[in-house]
C-alpha positions in Angstrom: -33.7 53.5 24.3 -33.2 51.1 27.6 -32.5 47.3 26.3 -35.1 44.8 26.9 -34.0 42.1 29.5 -34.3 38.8 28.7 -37.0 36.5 30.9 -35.1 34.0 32.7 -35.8 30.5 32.1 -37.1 28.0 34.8 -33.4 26.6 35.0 -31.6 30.0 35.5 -34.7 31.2 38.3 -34.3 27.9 40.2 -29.8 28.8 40.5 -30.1 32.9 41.2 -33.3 31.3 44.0 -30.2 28.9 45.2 -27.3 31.9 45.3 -29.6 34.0 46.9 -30.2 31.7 49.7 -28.2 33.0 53.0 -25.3 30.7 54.3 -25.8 29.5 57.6 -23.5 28.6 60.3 -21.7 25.3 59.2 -23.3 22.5 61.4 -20.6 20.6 63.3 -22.8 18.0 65.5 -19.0 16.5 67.3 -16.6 19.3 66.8 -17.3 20.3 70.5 -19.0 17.2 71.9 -15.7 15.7 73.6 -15.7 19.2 75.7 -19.3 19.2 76.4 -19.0 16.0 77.9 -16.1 16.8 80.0 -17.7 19.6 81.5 -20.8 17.8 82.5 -18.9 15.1 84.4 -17.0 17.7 86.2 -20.2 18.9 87.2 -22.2 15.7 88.2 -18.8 14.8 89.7 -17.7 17.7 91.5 -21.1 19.0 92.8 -22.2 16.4 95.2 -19.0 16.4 97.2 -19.8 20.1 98.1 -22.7 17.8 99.8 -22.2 15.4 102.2 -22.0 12.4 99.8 -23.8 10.4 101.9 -27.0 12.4 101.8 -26.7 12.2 98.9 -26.8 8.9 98.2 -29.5 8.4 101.0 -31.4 10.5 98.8 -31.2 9.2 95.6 -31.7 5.8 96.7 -35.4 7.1 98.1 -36.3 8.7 94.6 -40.2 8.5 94.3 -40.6 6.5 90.9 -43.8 8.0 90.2 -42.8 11.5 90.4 -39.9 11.4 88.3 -42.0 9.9 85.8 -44.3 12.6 86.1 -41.5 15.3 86.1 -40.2 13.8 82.3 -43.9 13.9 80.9 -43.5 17.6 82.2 -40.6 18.1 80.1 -41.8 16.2 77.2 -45.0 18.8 77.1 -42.3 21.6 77.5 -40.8 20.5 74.1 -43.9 20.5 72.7 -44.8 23.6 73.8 -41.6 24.9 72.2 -42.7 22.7 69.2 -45.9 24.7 69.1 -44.2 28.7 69.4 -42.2 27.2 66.1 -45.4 26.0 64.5 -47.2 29.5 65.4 -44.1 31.6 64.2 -43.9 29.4 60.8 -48.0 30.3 60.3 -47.1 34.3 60.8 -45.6 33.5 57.2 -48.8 32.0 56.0 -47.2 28.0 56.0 -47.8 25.1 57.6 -45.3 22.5 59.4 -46.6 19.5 61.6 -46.1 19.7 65.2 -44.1 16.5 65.7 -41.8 18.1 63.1 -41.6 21.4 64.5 -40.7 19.8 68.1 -37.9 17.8 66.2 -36.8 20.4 65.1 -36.3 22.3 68.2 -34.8 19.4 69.8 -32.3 19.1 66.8 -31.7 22.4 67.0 -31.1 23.3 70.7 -28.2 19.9 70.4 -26.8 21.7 68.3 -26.2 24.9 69.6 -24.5 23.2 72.3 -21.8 21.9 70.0 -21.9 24.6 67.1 -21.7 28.3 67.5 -24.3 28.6 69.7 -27.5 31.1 69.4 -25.8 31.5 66.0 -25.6 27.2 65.5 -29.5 27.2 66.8 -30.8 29.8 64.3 -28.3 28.6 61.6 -30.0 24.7 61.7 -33.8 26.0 62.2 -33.5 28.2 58.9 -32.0 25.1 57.1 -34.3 22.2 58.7 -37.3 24.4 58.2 -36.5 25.3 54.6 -36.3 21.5 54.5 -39.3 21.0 55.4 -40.9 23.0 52.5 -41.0 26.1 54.5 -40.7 29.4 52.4 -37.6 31.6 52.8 -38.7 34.2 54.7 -40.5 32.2 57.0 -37.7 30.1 57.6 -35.5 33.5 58.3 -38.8 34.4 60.5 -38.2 31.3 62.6 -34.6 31.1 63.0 -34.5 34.3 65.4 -38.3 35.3 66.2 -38.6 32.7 68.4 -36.0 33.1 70.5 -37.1 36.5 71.4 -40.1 35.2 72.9 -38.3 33.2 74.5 -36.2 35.4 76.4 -38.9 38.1 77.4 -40.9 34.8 79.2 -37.5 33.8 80.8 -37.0 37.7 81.8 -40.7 37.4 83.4 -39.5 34.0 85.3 -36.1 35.6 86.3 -38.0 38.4 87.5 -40.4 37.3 89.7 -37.6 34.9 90.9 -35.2 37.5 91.6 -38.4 39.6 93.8 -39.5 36.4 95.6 -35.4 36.1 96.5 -35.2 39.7 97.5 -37.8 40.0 100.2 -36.7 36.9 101.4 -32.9 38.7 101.8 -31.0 35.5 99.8 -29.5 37.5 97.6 -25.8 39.2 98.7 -25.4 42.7 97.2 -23.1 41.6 94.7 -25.1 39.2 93.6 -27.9 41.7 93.2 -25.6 44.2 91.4 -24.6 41.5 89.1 -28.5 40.1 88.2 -29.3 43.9 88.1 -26.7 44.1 84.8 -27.6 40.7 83.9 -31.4 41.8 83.0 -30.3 45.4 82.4 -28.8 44.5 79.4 -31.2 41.7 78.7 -34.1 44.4 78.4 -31.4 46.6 76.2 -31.3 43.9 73.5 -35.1 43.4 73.7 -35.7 46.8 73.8 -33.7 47.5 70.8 -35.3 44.9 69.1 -39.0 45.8 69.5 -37.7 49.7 68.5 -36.2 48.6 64.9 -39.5 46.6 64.2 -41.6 49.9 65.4 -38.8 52.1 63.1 -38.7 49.8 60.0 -36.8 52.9 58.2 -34.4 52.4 61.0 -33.8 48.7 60.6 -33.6 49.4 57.2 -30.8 51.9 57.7 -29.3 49.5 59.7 -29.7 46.4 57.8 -28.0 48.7 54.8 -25.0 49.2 56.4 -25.0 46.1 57.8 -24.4 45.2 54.2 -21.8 47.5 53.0 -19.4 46.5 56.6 -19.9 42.9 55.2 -19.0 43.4 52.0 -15.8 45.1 53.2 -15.0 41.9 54.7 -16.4 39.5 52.7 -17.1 40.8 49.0 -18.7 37.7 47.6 -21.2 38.0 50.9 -25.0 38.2 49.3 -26.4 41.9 49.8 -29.9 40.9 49.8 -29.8 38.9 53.1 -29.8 41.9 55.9 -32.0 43.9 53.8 -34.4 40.6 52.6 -34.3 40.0 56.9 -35.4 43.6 57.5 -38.2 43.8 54.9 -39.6 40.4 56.6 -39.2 40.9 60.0 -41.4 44.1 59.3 -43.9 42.6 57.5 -44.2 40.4 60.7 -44.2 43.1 63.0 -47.3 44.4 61.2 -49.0 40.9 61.9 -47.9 40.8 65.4 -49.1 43.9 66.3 -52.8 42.8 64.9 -52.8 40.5 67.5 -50.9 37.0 66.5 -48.1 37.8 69.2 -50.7 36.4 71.8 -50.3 32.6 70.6 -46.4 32.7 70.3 -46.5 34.1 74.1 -48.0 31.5 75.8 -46.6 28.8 74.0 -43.6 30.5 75.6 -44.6 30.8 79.2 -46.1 27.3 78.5 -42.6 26.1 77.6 -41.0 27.5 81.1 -44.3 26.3 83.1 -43.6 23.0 82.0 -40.3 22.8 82.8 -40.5 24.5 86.1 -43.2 21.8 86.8 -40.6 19.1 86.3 -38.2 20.8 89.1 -41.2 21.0 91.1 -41.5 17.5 90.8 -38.0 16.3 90.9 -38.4 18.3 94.6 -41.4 16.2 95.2 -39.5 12.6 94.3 -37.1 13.4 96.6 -39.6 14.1 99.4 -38.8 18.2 99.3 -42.5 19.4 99.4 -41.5 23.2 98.4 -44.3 26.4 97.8 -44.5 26.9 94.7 -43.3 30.4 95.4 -40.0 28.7 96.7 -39.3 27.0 93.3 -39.6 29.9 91.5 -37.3 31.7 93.0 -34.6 29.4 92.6 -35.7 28.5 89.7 -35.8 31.9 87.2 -32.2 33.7 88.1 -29.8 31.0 87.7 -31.4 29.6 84.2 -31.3 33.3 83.3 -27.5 33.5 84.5 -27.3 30.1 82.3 -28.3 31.2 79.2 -26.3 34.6 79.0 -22.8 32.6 80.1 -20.8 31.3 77.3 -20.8 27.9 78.2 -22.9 25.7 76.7 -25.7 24.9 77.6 -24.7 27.4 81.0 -23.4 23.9 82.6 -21.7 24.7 85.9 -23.1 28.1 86.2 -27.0 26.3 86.6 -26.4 23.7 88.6 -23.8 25.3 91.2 -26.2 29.1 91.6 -29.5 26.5 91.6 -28.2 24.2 94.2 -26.7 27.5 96.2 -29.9 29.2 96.5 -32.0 26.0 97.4 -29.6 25.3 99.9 -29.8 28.9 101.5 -33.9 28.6 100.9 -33.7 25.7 103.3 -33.4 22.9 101.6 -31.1 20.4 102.7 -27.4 20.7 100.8 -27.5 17.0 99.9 -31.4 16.9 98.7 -30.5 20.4 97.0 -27.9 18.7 95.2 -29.5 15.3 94.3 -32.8 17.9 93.0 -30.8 19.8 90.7 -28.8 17.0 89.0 -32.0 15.1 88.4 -33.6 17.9 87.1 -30.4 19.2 84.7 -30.2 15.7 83.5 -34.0 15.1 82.5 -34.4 19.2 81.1 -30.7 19.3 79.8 -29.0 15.7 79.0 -31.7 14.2 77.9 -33.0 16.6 75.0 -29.1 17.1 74.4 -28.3 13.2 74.2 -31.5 12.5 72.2 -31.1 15.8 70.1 -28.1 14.2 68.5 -29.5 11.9 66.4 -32.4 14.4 65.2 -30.2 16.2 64.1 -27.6 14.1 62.1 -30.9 12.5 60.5 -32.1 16.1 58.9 -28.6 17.0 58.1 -28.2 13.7 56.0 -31.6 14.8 54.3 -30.6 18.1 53.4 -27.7 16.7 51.7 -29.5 14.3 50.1 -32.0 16.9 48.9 -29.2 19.4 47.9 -27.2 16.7 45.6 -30.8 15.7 44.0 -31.6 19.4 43.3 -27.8 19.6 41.7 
């Protein structure tokens, strides 16, 4: 006769709730921040003087006020927008988190990518801030990856019609070609893969299984139930997606990328560079694309030097080109980054708080 298992009480549920939660990433906001810095000034050091300083200067010092203004409201609404795909992910799970919080928390999140493992940092301090936020489990494991996906397959969308607008207009050498070819080759691989295991659920399943018995190999005290737990959820949301919710979470996407194309657009505009639109795209998708798959954070160097080359082979004067793309990197990049920082010290310190209480 099989014994009968004892109920647990409210104090044993609440620690096996706790050991089941998955480990994230350890956040470390300044680990990396002395090299992040460094790089940046080598940048907006180094760049102009490929430039005739000069021209430079000129141009700077002829910056239409207005325009830059305009170009920072842009990006603000971009954050929002990315506020908003976080706020429509959360709501696949059937919860709720404000707007304001949800653009924090994309604003904490993204400094701390920069600074802390990266895509890997990002999802890590979503999953924890969101949980924070009284978010369920698995809408907070939802969240820390889901997003990101839709982020990518707008950005491939940008890149693409970027890379076309570039190719009829013969700016692009062949190696350069060969190399964007790979770039969103492998780009559409990963995406690809991913949309097939949420079709196959018996595959991700599979997959998420031995996921688990390589990582306990490694790591025995790992918990088993996190791949699996991440595979049972992400196909429950594939089932809601496919019902018609993925349209919201795509064009908070392409919002996000409009928006901040628009502030390029009118960083151009300040400094008297009346560009098609057609012409900003193209210099616009490629090298953000070419940004986010480096391994530098944040892709400095590699968006700033292929942004300022194309615009400069588009026509665009090398100096203007130059004084354009710093402006821009340092209202759509430095900014966020700088003002991330303190977002996300402030939910870290809460989550600690919170944590010791609950202990």
């Amino acid at each position: 006769m099989p014994l009968l298992r004892r109920a647990a009480t409210p104090e044993e549920a609440a620690l096996l709730s706790r050991r089941r939660e998955p480990r994230p990433a350890r956040i470390r906001l300044l680990r990396f921040l002395p090299v992040l810095v460094i790089l940046g000034l080598l940048v907006h050091v180094l760049l102009p003087r490929l430039a005739s300083v000069e021209t430079s200067i000129a141009t700077i010092r002829t910056l239409e006020p207005w325009a830059i203004a305009v170009a920072l409201l842009s990006e603000i609404l971009s954050y929002v927008s990315n506020g908003a795909l976080l706020q429509a992910i959360v709501k696949l799970g059937d919860d709720r988190l404000r707007l304001a919080r949800a653009a924090a928390i994309e604003l904490g999140a993204g400094s701390v990518a920069l600074v802390a493992a990266g895509s890997l940092g990002f999802g890590a301090a979503i999953y924890r801030w969101c949980r924070g936020s009284g978010v369920s489990r698995e809408s907070a494991m939802l969240a820390s990856w889901l997003p990101s996906l839709f982020d990518a397959l707008a950005l491939a969308l940008f890149a693409l019609a970027g890379a076309l607008e570039l190719v009829v207009r013969h700016e692009l050498s062949p190696a350069t070609e060969l190399a964007l070819g790979i770039v969103m080759g492998a780009l559409a691989l990963v995406v690809g893969a991913v949309v097939v295991l949420l079709v196959r659920d018996d595959w991700m399943k599979a997959l998420a299984v031995r996921g688990t018995r390589w990582i306990k190999r490694i790591r025995p005290a790992a918990d088993e139930s996190v791949l699996t737990d991440i595979a049972d959820h992400a196909a429950e949301a594939w089932k809601t997606i496919r019902s018609g919710a993925w349209l919201r979470p795509t064009c908070y996407s392409l919002l996000f990328l409009t928006f901040d194309l628009l502030c390029l657009r009118f960083v151009f505009i300040a400094a008297r560079q009346r560009l098609p639109i057609a012409l900003v795209i193209a210099g616009y998708g490629v090298p953000v694309l070419l940004g986010r798959v480096s391994f530098l954070p944040g892709g400095i160097a590699v968006v700033e030097v292929a942004m300022a080359a194309l615009y400069s082979g588009l026509g665009v004067p090398a100096g203007a080109a130059v004084v354009v793309v710093l402006t821009y990197r340092l209202i759509s990049f430095w900014l966020p980054a700088v003002s991330g920082i303190p977002i996300a010290v402030t939910f870290e310190s809460h989550r600690r708080r919170a944590r010791r209480r609950g202990d």
